[in-house]
Biopython code that builds the backbone (N, CA, C, O; Angstrom):
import numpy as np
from Bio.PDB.StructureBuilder import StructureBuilder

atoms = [
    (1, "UNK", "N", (-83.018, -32.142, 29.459)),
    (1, "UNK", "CA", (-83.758, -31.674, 28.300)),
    (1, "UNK", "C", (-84.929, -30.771, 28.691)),
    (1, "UNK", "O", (-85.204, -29.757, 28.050)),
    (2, "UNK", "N", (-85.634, -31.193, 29.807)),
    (2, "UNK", "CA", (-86.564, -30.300, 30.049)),
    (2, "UNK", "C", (-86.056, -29.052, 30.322)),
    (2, "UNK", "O", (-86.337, -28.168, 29.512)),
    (3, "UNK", "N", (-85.229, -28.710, 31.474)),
    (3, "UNK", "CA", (-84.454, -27.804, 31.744)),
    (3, "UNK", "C", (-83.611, -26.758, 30.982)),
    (3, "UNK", "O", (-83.135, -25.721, 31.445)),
    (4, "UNK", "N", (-83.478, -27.459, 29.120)),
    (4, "UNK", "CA", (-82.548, -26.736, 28.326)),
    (4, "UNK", "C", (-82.922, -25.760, 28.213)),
    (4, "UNK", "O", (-82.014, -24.933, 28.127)),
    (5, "UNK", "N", (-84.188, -25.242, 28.146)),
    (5, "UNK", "CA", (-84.004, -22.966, 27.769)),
    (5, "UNK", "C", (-83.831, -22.687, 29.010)),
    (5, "UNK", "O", (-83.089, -21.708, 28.930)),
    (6, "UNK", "N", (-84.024, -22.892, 30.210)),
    (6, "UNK", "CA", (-83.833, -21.565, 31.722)),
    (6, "UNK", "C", (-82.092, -22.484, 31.620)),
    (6, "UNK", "O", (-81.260, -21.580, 31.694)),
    (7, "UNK", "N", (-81.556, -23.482, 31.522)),
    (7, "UNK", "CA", (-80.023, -23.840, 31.656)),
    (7, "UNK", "C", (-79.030, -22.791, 30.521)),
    (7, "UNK", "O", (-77.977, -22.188, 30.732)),
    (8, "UNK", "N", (-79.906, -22.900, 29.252)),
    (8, "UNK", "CA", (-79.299, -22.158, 28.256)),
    (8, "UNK", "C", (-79.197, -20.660, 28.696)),
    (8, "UNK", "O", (-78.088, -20.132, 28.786)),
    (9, "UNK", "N", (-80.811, -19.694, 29.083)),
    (9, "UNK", "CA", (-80.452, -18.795, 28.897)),
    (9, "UNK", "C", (-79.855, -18.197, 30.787)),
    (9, "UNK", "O", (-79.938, -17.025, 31.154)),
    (10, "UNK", "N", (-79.478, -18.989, 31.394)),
    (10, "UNK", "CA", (-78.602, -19.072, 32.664)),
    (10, "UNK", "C", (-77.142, -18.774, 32.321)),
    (10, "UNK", "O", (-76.495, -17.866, 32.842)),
    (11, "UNK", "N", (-76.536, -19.899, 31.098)),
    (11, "UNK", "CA", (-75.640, -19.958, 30.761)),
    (11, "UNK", "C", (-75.170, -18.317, 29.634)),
    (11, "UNK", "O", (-74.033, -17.857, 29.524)),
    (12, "UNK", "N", (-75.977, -17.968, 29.209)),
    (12, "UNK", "CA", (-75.820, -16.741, 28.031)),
    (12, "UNK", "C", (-75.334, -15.816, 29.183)),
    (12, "UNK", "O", (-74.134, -15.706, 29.435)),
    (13, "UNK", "N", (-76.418, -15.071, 29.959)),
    (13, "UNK", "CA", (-76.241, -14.360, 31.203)),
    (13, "UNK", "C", (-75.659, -14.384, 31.939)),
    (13, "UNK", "O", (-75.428, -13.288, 32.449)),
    (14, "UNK", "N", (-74.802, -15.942, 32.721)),
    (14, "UNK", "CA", (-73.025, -15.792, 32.776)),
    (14, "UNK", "C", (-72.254, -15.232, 31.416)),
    (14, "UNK", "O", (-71.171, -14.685, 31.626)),
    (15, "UNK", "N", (-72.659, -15.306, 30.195)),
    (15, "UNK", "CA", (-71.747, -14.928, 29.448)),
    (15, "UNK", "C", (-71.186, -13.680, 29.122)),
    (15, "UNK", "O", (-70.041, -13.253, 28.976)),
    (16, "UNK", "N", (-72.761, -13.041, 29.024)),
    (16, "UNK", "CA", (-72.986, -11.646, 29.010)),
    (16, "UNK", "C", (-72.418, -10.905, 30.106)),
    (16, "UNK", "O", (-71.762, -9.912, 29.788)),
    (17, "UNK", "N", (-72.532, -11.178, 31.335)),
    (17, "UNK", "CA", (-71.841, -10.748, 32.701)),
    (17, "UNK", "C", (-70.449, -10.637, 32.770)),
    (17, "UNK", "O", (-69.982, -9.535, 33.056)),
    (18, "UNK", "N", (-69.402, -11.965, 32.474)),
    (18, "UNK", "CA", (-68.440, -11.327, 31.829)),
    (18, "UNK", "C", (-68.003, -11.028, 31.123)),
    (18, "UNK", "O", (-66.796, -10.794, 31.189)),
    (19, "UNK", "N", (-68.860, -10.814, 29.779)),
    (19, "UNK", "CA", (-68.289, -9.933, 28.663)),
    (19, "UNK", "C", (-68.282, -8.644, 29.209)),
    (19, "UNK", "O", (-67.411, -7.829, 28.907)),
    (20, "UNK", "N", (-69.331, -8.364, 30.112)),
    (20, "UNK", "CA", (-69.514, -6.963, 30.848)),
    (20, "UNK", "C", (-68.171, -6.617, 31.568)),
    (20, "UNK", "O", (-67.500, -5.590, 31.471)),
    (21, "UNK", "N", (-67.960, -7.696, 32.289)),
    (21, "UNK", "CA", (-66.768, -7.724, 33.459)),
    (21, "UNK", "C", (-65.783, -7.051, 33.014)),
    (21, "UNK", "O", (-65.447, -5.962, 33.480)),
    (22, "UNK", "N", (-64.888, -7.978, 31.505)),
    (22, "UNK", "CA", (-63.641, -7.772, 30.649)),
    (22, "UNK", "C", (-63.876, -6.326, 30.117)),
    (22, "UNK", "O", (-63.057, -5.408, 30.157)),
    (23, "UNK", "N", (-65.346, -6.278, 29.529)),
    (23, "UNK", "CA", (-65.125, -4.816, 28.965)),
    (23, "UNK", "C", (-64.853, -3.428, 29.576)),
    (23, "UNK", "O", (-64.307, -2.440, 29.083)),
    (24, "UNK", "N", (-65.477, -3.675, 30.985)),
    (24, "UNK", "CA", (-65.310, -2.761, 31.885)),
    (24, "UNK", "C", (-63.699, -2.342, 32.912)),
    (24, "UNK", "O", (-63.325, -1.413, 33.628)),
    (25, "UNK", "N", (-63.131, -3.694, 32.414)),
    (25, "UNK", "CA", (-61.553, -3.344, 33.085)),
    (25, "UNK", "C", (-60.561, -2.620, 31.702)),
    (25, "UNK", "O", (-59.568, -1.905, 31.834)),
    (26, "UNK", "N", (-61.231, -3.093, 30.348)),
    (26, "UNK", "CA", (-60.135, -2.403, 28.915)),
    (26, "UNK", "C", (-59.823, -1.464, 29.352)),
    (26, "UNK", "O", (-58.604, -1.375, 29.491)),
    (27, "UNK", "N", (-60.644, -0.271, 29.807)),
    (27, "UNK", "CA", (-60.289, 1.094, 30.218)),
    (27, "UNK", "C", (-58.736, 0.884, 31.053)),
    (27, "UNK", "O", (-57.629, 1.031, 30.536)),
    (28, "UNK", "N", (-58.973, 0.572, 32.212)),
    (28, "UNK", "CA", (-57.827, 0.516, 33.077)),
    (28, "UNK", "C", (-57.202, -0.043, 32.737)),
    (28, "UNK", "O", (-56.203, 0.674, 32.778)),
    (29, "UNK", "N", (-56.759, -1.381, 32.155)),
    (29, "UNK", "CA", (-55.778, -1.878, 31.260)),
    (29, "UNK", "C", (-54.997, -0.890, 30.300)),
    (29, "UNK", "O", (-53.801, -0.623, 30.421)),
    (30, "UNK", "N", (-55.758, -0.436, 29.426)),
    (30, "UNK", "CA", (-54.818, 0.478, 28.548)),
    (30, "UNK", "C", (-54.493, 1.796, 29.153)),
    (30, "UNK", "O", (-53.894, 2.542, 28.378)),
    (31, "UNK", "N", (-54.780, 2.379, 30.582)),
    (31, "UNK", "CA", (-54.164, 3.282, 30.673)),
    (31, "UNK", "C", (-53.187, 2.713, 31.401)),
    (31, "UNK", "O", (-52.277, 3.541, 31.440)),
    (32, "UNK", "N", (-52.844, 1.626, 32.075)),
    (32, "UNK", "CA", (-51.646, 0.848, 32.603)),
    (32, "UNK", "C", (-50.549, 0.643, 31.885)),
    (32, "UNK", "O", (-49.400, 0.767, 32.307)),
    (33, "UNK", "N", (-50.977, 0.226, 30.445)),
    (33, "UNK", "CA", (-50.310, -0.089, 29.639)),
    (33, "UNK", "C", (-49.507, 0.731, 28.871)),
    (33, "UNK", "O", (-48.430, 0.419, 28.361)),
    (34, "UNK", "N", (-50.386, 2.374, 28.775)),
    (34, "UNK", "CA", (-50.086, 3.572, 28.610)),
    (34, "UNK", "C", (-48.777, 4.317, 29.316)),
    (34, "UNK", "O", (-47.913, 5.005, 28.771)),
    (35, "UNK", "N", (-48.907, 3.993, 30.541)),
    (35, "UNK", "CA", (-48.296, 4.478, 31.565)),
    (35, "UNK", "C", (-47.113, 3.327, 31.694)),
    (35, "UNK", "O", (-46.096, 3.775, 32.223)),
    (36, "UNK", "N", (-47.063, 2.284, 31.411)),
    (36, "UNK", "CA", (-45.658, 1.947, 31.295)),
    (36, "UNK", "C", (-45.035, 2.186, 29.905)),
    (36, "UNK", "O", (-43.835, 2.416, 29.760)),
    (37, "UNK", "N", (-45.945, 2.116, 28.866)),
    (37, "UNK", "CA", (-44.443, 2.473, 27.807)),
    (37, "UNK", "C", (-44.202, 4.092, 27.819)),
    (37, "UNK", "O", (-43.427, 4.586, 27.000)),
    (38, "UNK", "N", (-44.851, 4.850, 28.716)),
    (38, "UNK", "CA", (-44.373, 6.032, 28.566)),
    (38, "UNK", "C", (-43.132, 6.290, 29.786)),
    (38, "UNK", "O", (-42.228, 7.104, 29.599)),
    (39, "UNK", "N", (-43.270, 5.329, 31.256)),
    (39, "UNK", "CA", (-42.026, 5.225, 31.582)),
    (39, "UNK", "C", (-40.860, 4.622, 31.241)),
    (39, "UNK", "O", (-39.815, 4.539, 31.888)),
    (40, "UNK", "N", (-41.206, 4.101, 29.888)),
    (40, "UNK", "CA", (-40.098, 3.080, 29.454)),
    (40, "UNK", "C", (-39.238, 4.234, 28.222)),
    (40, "UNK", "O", (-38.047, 4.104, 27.941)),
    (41, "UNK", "N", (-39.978, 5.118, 27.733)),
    (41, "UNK", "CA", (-39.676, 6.079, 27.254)),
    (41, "UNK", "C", (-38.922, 7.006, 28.313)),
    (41, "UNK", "O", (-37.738, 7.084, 27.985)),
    (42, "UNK", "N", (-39.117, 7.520, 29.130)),
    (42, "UNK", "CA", (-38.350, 8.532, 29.925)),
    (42, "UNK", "C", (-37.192, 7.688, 29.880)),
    (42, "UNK", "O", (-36.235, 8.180, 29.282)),
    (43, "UNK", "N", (-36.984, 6.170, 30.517)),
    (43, "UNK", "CA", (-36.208, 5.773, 30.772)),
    (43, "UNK", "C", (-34.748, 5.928, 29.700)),
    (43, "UNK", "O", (-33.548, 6.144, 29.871)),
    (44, "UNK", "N", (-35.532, 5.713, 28.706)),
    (44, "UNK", "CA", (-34.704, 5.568, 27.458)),
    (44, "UNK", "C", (-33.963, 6.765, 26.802)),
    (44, "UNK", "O", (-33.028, 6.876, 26.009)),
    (45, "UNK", "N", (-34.520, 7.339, 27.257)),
    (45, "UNK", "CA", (-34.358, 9.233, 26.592)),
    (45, "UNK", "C", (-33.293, 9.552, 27.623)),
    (45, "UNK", "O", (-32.269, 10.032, 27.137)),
    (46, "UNK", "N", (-33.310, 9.338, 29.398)),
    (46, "UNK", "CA", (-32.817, 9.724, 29.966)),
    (46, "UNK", "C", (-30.986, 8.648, 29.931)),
    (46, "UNK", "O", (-30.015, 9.275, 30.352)),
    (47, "UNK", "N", (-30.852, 7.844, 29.661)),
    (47, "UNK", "CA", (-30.059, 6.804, 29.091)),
    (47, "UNK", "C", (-29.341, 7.514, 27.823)),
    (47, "UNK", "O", (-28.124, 7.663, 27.718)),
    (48, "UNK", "N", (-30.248, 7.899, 26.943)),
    (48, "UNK", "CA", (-29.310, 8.744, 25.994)),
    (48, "UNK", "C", (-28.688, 10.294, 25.991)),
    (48, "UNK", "O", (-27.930, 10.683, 25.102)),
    (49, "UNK", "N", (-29.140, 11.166, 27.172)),
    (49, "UNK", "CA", (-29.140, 11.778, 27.476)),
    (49, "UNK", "C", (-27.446, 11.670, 28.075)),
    (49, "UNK", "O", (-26.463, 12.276, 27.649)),
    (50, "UNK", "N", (-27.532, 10.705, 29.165)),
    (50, "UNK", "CA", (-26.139, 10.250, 29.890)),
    (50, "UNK", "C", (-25.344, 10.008, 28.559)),
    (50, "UNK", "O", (-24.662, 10.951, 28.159)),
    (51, "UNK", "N", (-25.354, 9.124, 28.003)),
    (51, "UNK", "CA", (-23.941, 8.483, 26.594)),
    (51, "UNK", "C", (-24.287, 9.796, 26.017)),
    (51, "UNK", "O", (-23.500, 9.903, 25.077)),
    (52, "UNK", "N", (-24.968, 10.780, 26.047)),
    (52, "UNK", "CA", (-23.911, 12.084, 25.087)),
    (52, "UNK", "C", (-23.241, 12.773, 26.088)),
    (52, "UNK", "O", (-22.012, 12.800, 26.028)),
    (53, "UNK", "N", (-23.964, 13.482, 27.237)),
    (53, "UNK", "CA", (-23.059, 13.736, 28.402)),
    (53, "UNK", "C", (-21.131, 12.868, 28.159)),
    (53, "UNK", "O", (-20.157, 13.427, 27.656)),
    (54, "UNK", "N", (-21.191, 11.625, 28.651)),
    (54, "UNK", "CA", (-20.247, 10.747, 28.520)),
    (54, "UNK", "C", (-19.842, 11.039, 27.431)),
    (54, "UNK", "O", (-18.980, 11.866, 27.728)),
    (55, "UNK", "N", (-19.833, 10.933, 25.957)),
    (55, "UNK", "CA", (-19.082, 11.286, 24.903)),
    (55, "UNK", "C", (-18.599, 12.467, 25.004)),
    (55, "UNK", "O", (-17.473, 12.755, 24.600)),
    (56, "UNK", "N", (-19.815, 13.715, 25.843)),
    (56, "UNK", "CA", (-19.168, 15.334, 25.064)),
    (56, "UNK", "C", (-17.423, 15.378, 25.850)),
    (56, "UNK", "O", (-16.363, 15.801, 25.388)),
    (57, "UNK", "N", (-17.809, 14.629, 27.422)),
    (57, "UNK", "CA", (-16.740, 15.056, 28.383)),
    (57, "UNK", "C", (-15.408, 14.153, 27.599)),
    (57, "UNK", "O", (-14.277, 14.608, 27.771)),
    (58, "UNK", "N", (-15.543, 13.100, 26.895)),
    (58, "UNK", "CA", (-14.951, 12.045, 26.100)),
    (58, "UNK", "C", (-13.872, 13.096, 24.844)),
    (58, "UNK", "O", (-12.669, 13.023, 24.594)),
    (59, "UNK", "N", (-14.674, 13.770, 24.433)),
    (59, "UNK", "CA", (-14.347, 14.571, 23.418)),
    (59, "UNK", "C", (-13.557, 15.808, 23.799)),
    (59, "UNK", "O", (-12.682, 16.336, 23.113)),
    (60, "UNK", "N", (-14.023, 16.226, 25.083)),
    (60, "UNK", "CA", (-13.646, 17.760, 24.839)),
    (60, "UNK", "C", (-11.891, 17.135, 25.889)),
    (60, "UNK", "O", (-10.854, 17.798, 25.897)),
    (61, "UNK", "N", (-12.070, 15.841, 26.588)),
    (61, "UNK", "CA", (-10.952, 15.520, 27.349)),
    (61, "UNK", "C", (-9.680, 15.126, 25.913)),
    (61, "UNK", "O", (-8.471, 15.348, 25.958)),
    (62, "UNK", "N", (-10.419, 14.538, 24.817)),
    (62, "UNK", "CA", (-9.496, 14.896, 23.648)),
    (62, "UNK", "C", (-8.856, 15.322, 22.958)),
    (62, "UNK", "O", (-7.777, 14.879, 22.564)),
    (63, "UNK", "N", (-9.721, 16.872, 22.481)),
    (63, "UNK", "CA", (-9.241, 17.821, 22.553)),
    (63, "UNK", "C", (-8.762, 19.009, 23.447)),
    (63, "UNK", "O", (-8.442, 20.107, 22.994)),
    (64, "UNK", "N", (-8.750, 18.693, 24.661)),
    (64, "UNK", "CA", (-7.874, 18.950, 25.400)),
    (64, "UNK", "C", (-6.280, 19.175, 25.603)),
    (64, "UNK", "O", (-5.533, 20.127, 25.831)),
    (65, "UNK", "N", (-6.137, 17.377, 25.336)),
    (65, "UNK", "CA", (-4.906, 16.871, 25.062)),
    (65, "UNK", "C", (-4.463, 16.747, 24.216)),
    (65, "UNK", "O", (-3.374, 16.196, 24.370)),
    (66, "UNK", "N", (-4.915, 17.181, 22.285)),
    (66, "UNK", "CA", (-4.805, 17.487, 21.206)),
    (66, "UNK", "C", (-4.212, 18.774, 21.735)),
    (66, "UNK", "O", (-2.984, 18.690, 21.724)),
    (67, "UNK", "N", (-4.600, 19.811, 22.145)),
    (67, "UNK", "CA", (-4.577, 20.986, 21.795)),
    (67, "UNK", "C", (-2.847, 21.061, 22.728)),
    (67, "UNK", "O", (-1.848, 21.534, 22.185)),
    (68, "UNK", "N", (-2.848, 20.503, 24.131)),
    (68, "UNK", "CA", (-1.884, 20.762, 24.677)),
    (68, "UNK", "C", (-0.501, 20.084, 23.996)),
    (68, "UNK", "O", (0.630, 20.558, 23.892)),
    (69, "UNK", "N", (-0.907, 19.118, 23.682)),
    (69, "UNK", "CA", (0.245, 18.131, 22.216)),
    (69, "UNK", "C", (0.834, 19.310, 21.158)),
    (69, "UNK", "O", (2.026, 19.442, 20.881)),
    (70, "UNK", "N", (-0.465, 20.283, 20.536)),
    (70, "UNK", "CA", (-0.249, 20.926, 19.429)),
    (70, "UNK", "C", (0.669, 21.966, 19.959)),
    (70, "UNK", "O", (1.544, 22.512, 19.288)),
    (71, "UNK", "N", (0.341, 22.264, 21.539)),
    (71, "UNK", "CA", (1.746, 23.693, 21.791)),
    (71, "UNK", "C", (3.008, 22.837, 21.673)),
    (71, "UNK", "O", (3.703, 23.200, 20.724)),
    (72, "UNK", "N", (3.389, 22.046, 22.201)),
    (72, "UNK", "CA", (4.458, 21.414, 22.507)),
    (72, "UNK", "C", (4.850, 21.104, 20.974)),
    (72, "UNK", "O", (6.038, 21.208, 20.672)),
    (73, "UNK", "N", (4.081, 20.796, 20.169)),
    (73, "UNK", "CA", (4.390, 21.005, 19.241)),
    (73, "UNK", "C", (5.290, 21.708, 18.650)),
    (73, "UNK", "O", (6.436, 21.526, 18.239)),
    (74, "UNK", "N", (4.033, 23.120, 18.715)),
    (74, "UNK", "CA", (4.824, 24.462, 18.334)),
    (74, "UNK", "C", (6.042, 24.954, 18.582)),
    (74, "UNK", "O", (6.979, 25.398, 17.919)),
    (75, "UNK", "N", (5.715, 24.705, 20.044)),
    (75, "UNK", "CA", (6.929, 25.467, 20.567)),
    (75, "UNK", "C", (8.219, 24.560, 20.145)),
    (75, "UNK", "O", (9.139, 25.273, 19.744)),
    (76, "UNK", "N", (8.453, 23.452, 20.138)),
    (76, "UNK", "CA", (9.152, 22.774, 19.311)),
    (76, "UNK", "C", (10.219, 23.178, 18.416)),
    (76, "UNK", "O", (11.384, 23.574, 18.451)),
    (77, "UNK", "N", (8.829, 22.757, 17.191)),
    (77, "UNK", "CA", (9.016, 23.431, 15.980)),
    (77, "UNK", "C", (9.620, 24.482, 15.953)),
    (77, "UNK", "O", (10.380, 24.729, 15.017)),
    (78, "UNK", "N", (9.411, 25.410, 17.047)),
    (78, "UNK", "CA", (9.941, 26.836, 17.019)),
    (78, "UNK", "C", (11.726, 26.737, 17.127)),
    (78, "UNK", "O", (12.516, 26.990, 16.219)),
    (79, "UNK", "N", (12.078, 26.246, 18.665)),
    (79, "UNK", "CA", (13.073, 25.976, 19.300)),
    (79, "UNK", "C", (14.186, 25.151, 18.275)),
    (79, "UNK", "O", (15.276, 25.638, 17.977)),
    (80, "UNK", "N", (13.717, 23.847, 17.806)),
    (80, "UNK", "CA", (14.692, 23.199, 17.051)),
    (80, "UNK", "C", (14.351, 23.092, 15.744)),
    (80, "UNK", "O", (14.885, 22.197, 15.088)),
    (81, "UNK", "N", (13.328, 24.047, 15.072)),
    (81, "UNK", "CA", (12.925, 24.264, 13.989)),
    (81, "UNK", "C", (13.086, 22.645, 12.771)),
    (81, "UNK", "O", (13.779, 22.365, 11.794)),
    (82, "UNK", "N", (12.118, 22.024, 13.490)),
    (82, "UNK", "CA", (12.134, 20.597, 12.584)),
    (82, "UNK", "C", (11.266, 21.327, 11.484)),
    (82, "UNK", "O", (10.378, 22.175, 11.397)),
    (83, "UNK", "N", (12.530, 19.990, 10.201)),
    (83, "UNK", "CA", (11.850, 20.794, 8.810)),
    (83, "UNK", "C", (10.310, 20.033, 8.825)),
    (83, "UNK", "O", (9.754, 19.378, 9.707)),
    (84, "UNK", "N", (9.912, 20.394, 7.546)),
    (84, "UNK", "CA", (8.357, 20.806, 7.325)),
    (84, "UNK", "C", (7.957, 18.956, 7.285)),
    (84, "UNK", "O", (6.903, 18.534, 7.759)),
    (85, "UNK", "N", (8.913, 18.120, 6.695)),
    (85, "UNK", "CA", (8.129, 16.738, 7.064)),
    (85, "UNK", "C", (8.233, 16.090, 8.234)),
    (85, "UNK", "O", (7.660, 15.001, 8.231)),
    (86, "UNK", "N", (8.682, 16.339, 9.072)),
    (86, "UNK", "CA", (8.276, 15.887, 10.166)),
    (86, "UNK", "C", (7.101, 16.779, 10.769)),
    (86, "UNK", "O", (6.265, 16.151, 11.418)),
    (87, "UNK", "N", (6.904, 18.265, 10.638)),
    (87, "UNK", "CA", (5.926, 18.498, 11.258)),
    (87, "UNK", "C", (4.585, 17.969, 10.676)),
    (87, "UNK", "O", (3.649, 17.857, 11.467)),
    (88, "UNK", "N", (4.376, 17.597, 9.236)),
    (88, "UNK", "CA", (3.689, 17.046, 9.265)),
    (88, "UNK", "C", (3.320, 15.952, 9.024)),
    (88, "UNK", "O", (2.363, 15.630, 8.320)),
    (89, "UNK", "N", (4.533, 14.844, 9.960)),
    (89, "UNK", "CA", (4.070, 13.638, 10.865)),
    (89, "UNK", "C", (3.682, 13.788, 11.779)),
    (89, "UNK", "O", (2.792, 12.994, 12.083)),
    (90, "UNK", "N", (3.989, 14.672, 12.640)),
    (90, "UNK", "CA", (3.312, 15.153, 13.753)),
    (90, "UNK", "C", (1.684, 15.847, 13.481)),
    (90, "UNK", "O", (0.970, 15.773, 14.481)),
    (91, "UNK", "N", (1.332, 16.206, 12.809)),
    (91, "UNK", "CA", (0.152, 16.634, 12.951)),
    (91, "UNK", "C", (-0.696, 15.539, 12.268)),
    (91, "UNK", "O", (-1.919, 15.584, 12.396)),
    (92, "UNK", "N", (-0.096, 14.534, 11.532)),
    (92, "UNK", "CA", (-0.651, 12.921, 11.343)),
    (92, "UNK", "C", (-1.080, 12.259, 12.641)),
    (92, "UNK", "O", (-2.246, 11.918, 12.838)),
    (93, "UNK", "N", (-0.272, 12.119, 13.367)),
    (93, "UNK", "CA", (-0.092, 11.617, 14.683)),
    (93, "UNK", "C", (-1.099, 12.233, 15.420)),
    (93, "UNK", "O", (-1.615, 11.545, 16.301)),
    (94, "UNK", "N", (-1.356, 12.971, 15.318)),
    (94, "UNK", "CA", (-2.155, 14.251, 16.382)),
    (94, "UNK", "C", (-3.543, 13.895, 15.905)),
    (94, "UNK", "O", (-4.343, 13.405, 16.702)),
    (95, "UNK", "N", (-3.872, 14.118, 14.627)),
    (95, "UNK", "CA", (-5.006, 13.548, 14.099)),
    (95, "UNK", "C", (-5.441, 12.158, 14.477)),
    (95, "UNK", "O", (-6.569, 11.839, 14.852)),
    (96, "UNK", "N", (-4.425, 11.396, 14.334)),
    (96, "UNK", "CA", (-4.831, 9.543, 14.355)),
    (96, "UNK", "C", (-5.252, 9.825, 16.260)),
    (96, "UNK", "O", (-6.211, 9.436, 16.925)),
    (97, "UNK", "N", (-4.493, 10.345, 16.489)),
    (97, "UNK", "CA", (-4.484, 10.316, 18.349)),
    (97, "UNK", "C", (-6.502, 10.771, 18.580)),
    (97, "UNK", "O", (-7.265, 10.184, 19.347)),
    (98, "UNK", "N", (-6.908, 12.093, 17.525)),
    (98, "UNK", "CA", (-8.269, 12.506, 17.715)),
    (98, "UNK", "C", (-9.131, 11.347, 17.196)),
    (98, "UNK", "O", (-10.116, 10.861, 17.752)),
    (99, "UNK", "N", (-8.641, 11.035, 16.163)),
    (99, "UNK", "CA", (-9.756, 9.769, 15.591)),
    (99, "UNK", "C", (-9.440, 8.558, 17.065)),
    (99, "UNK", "O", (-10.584, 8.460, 17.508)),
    (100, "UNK", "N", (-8.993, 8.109, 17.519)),
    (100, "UNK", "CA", (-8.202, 7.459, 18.480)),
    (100, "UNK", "C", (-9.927, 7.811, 19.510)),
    (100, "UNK", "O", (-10.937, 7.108, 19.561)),
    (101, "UNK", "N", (-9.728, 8.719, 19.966)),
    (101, "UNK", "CA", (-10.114, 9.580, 21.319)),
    (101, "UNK", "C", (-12.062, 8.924, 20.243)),
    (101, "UNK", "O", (-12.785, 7.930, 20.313)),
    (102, "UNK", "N", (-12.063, 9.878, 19.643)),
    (102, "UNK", "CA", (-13.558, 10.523, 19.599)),
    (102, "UNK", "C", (-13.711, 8.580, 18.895)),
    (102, "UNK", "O", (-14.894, 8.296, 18.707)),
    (103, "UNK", "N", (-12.871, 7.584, 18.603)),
    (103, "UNK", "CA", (-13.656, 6.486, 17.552)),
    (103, "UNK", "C", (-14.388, 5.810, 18.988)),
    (103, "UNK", "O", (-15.578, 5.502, 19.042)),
    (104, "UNK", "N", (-13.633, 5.688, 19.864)),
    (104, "UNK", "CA", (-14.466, 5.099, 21.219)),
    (104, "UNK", "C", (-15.901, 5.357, 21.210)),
    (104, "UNK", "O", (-16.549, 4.545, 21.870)),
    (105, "UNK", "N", (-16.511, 6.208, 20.677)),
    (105, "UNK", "CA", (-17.343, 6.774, 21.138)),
    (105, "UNK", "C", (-18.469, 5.619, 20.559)),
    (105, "UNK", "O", (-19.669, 5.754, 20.798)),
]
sb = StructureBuilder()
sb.init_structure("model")
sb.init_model(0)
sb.init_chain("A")
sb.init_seg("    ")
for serial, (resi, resn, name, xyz) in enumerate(atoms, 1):
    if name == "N":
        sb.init_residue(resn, " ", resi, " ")
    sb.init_atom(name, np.array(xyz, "f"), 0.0, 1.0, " ", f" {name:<3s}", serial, name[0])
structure = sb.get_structure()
C-alpha cells in the first residue's frame, strides 16, 4: 500500500512501452502482409494464365480434327455422293464430336 503510486505508475510505463513496441512493428506487419497477398495474386493470375493456354491448345487440337473429319467428309460426299440425310448426320456427329472436345474444358 505504501508503495501503490511508484508500483502503479511503474506498471502504466511498462504499458505505455509496449503499446510503443506493437505500434512501432504495425508498419512492418502490414507491408508483410501486403507483400504476401500480392504474391498470392501473381500466383493466381499466373495459374489462370496456364488453364487458358491448356484450353486454347485443347480447342484448336479440336478443331483440328473437326476440320480434317469435315474433308473426309467432303470428299466422300463427293466420291459416293451420300444423299443429303446422311450428310447431315454427319455434320451432327461432327458438331457433338466439337461440343465433346471444347465441353472438357
Amino acid at each position: 500500500p505504501a508503495d501503490y503510486a511508484r508500483k502503479w505508475d511503474e506498471l502504466r510505463d511498462i504499458f505505455l512501452q509496449a503499446h510503443r513496441v506493437i505500434n512501432e512493428y504495425r508498419p512492418h506487419q502490414a507491408r508483410e502482409t501486403l507483400i504476401q497477398m500480392m504474391e498470392e495474386q501473381v500466383r493466381r493470375g499466373r495459374e489462370e494464365i496456364e488453364t487458358c493456354r491448356e484450353t486454347g491448345e485443347r480447342v484448336k487440337e479440336a478443331l483440328s480434327t473437326l476440320g480434317e473429319e469435315a474433308m473426309k467428309q467432303v470428299d466422300q460426299d463427293t466420291m459416293v455422293g451420300k444423299r443429303k440425310w446422311e450428310a447431315e448426320a454427319e455434320d451432327k456427329r461432327l458438331w457433338k464430336t466439337l461440343e465433346r472436345e471444347v465441353g472438357r474444358v
